[in-house]
N, C-alpha and C positions, 0 to 999 in steps of 0.2 A: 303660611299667611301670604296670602296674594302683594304683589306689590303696586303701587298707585301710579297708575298711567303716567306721562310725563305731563299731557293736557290736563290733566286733573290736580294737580300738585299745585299748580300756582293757587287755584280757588278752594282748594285747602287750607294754604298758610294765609290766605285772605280773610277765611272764614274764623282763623286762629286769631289773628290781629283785631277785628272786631269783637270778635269775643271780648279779648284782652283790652280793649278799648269802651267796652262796655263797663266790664268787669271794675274796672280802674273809675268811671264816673259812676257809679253805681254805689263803691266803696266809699269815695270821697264825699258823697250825697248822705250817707249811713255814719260817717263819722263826724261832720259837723252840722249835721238838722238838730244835734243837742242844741246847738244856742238857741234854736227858738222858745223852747222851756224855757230855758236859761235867761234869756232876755226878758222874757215875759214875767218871770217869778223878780226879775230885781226893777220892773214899773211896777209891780204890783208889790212890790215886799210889806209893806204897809200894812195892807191887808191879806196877808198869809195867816193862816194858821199853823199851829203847831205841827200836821204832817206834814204840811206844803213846803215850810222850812227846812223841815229833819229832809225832804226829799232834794229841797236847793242845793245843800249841803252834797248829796250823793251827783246831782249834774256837775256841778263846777269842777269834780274829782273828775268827772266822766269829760268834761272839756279837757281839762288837762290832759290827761292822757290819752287823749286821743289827737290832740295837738301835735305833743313830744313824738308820740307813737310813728304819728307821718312822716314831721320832720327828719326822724329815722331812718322811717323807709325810703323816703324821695333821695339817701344821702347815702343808701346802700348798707346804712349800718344795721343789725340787727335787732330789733324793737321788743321781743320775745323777752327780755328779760324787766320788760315794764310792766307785764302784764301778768308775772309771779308776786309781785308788790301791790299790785292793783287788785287784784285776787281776794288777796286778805282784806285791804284797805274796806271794797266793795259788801264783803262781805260782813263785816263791822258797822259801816253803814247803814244795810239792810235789816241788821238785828236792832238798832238802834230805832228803826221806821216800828219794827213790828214790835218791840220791847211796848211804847206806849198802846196797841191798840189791842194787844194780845195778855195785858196783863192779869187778869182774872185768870188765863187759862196756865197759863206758865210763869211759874218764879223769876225775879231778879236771876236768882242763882243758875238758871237754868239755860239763860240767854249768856250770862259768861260762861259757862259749860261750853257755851258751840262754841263763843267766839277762840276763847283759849286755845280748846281741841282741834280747832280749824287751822290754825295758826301753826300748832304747834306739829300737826299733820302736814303743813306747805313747807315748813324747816324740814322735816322728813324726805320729802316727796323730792326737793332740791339737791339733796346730800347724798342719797342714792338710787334715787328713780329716775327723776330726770331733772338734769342737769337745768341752770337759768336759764340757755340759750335754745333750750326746746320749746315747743308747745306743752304747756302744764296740763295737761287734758285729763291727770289724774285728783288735779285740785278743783278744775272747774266743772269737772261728774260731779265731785263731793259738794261744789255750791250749789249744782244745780238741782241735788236732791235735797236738800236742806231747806232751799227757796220754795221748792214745790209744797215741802212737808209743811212751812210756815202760812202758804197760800191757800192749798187746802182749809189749813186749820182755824185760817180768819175765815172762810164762806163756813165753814160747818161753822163756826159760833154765832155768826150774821144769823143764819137758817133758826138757832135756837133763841139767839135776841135780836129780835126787830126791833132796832133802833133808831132806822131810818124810814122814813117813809119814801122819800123820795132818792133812792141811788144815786142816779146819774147827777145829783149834787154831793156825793160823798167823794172827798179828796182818794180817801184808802182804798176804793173799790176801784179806782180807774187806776191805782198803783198795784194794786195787790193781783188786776188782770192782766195787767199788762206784763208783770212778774211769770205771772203763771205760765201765759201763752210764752214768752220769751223762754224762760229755760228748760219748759217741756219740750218746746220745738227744736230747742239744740241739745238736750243730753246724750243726742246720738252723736250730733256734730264733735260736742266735746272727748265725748271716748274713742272718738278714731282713732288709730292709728298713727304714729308724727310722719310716717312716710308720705301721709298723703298730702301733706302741710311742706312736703319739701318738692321745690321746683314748678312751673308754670303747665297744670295738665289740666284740659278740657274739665276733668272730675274736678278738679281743685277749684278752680271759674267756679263752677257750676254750684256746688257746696260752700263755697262762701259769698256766693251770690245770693242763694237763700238766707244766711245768717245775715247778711245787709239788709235784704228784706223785712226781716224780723225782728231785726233793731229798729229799723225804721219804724215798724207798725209799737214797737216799745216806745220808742219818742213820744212819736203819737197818743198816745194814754200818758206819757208822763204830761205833755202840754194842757189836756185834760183836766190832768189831775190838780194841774196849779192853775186854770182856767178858773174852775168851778169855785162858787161860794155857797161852801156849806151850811149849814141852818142849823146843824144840830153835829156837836162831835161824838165820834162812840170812843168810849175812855174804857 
């Protein structure tokens, strides 16, 4: 490998600093745009419906820890063991969303099947896969195929009961897309590798620069989702 001229070196580590200066408001932008849902669901709580609520419930989780998570980082302490706890929590949450809107199709019993099994797979996954202080990338694959399976499953029953006339007044459909696209677009991010989650590299920028990305456009459909006023709920 060639070595980098000495003229060339400084617009290098300049190009690295930017980056890394991007990276860092990018992130920051991706971790508290929650409030504006969040704001917006507690002027409107009044008039929420019953997803709009079950979904307030999942923001204000998502504020917090993402709060905690910073205050963490900015403090040099390791944040990684907040987001083995949030994991589950998240995921309890989102069976809770789709438990009312999916019921015709899946039992009571079937929705405590995940969540148990999920749970009891993250006690697993801690004790000797990887430790709390890692990236959990083998619990958050398993959410994120589980999310997808529950998304899919709400559009195929939409497809076979038209419920709605009008979508883009349906709370679920802007939650349930926004679901979709979010953890189909990272179930590669989540199965990387934790090597690559260790240390400041151009890849590492780059790769959670798009998962900020894709929260943010998550947000975005959550604010949607508590925006809208539904006409008609599908039960």
């Amino acid at each position: 490998m060639q070595n980098i001229p000495d003229l060339v070196l400084p617009l290098v580590q300049k190009n690295d600093i930017m980056n890394k200066d991007f990276f860092d408001s990018l992130t920051l932008i991706s971790s508290f745009i929650v409030v504006l849902p969040l704001f917006l669901s507690i002027i409107r709580h009044k008039k929420l419906e019953g997803i709009q609520i079950k979904l307030s419930y999942l923001l204000i989780i998502v504020f917090l820890v993402e709060l905690i998570s910073n205050v963490l980082w900015y403090k040099k302490v390791n944040n990684l063991p907040i987001y083995h706890f949030y994991t589950v929590i998240e995921l309890i949450l989102i069976l809770n969303i789709y438990k009312t809107v999916l019921n015709h199709t899946f039992s009571k019993k079937f929705f405590v099947f995940i969540g148990v099994g999920f749970t009891v797979f993250a006690i697993l996954n801690v004790l000797f896969f990887q430790n709390i202080y890692t990236f959990n990338s083998n619990t958050t694959t398993l959410l994120g195929i589980i999310v997808i399976f529950l998304a899919l499953s709400y559009f195929y029953m939409l497809l076979k009961e038209v419920k709605y006339s009008m979508l883009e007044t349906n709370p679920m459909f802007w939650i349930n897309s926004g679901f979709l696209i979010y953890f189909s677009s990272n179930l590669i991010l989540f199965f990387i590798n934790n090597k690559l989650f260790t240390g400041s590299t151009e890849a590492s920028y780059l790769v959670w620069g798009l998962h900020a990305i894709i929260n943010i456009i998550l947000i975005i459909f959550y604010t949607i989702a508590v925006w809208v006023k539904p006409k008609k709920l599908l039960h």
